[in-house]
N, C-alpha and C positions, 0 to 999 in steps of 0.2 A: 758057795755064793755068799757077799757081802751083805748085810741086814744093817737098817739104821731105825733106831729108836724112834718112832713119830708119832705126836700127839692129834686126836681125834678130838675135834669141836662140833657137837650140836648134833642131833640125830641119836640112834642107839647108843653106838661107841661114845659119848658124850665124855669129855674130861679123862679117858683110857690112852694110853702110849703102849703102841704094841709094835714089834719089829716087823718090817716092811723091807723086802727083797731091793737094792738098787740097783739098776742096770750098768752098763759096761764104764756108763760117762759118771757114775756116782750118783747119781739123783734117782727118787723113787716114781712110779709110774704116776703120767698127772691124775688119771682117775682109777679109785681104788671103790671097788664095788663088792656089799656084803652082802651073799644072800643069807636072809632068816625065813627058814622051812616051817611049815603051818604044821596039827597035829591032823587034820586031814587032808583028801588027798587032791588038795588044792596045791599050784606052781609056786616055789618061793614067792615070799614078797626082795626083791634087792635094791637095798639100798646105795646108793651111791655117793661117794665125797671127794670132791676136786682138790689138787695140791696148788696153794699157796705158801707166799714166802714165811717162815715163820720169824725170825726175828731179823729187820734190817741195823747194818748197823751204820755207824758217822758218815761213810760212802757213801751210803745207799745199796749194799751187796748185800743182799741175804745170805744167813747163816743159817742152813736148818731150813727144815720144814713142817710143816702142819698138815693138817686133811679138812679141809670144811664141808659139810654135810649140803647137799643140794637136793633140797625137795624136790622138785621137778625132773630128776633123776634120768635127765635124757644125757644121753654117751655124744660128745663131740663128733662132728669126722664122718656121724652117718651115711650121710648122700656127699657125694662131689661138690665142692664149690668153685666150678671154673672162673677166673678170673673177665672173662670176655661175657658173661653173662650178664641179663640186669637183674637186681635184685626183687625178691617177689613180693 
């Protein structure tokens, strides 16, 4: 499998660039989630960091990617969001 170089902003991985697996279409997954294990035997804490574009260029096309660190650390996509529903 293919690996592209990507830089981590804010959170743990703070200013690190580490290779990140890309899928079929070239692009790495939008959230990239790290568990760090405690020394008892308490559940990871995991962090999570959302993909944003990393540098755009003249276009408007991004080149590259980034990871930005999202405190709130809730995963997209959880629950269904039917179109025909109202919002809550």
């Amino acid at each position: 499998m293919r690996s592209e170089n990507t830089l981590f902003v804010g959170g743990p991985l703070d200013g690190r660039v580490l290779p990140v697996l890309v899928g079929m279409t070239g692009q790495p997954p939008k959230t990239y989630e790290v568990p760090v294990p405690h020394d008892d035997d308490r559940p990871p804490t995991v962090h999570v960091y959302r993909r944003v574009p990393g540098r755009v260029g003249r276009l408007g096309l991004p080149s590259g990617w980034k990871y930005e660190y999202d405190p709130e650390g809730k995963t997209p996509g959880a629950s269904l969001k039917w179109p025909w529903r109202k919002p809550r």
